[in-house]
C-alpha positions in Angstrom: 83.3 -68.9 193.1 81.3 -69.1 196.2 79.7 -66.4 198.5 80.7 -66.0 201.7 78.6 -66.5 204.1 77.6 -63.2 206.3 77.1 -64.4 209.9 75.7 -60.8 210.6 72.2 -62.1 208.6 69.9 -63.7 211.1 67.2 -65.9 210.1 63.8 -65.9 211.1 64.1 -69.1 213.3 67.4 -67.2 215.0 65.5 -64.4 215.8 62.9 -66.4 218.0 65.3 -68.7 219.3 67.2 -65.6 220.5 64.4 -63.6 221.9 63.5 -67.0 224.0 66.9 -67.2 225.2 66.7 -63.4 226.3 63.5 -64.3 227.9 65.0 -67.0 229.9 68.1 -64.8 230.9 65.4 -62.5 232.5 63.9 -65.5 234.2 66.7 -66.9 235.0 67.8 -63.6 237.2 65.7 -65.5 240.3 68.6 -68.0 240.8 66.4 -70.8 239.1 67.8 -72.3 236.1 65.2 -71.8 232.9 64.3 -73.8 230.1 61.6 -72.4 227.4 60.2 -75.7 226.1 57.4 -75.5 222.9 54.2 -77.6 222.7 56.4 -80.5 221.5 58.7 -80.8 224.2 61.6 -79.1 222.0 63.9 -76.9 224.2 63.8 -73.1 222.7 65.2 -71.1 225.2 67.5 -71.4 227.7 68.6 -68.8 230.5 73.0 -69.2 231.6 71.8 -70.9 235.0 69.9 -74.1 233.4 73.2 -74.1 230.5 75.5 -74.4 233.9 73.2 -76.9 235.5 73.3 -79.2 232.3 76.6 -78.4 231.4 76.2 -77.7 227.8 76.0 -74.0 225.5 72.3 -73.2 224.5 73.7 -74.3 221.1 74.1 -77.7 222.1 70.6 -77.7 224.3 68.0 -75.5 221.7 66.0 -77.9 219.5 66.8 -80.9 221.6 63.9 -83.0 223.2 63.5 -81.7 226.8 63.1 -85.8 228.1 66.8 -86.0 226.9 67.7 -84.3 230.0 65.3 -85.4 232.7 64.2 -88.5 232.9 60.2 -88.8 233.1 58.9 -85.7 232.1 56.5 -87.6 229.3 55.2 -90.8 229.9 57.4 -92.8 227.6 54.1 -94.0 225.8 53.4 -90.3 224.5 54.3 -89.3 221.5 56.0 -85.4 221.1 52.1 -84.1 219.9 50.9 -85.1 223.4 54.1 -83.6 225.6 51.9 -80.4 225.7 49.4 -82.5 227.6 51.7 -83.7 230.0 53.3 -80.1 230.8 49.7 -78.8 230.9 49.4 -81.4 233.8 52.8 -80.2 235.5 51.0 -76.3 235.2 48.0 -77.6 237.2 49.5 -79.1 240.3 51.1 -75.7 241.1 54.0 -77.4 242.6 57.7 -77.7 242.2 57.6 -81.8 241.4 61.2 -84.0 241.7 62.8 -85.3 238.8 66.3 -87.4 237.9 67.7 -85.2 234.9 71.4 -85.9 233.5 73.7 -83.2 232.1 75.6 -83.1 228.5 78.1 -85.1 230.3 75.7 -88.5 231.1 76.0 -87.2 234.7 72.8 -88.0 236.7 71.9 -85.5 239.7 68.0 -84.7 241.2 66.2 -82.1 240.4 62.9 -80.2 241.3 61.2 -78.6 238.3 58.1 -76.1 238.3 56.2 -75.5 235.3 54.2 -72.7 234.1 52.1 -72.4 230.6 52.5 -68.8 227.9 50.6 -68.5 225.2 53.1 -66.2 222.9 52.0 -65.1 219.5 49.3 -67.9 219.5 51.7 -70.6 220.5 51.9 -72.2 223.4 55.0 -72.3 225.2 56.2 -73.6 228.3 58.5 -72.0 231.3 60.5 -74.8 232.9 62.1 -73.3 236.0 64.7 -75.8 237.7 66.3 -76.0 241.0 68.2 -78.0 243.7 65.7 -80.2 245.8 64.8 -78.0 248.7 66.5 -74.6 247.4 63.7 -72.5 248.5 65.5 -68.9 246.6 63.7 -70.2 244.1 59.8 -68.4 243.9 
């Protein structure tokens, strides 16, 4: 006979993906679509603007690379260990930079993405905020 499988138990790794997703929500309250990305590049968070914007649940975007959805975030040559590199880069210019990114659909649409660096129980994480080119709501 098999147990049953009590979907009130959360895991370790549920717990942080869902206190990252909180996070975002809170970020997300600007009018910005958010993305927590790790060291790695891997999605961890998501707030409900940036699920709207790539038209997919936080289910389908957590754990995914974020290059899966915009297009040149890492210099193809890089390998996931030196994505933290290239965000670091993003952080220093301060700037909202442009971007072509593409939904859960394969539908492509411009985007203007500002980065910013946390440092969150000795890892270092990463606060993609996302907007429309131009949208200047957006701090």
């Amino acid at each position: 006979m098999m147990a049953a499988h009590d979907a009130s138990v959360q895991h370790p790794g549920d717990l942080k993906h869902s206190r990252d997703a909180v996070a975002a929500n809170l970020i997300d309250g600007s009018g910005c679509g958010t993305l927590i990305v790790d060291a790695r590049g891997r999605i961890c968070g998501c707030g409900v603007a940036a699920e709207d914007i790539f038209v997919a649940s936080q289910s389908r975007l957590i754990g995914r690379q974020v290059a899966e959805f915009i297009a040149g975030i890492f210099p193809k040559e890089n390998s996931s260990p030196h994505n933290a590199v290239n965000l670091d880069r993003l952080c220093e210019t301060g700037a909202w930079e442009a971007f072509e990114a593409t939904d859960a659909r394969g539908c492509g649409f411009a985007v203007e993405i500002h980065v910013s660096r946390r440092v969150k129980d000795e890892q270092e994480m990463f606060v993609l905020s996302l907007r429309q080119p131009g949208d200047t709501s957006c701090p």
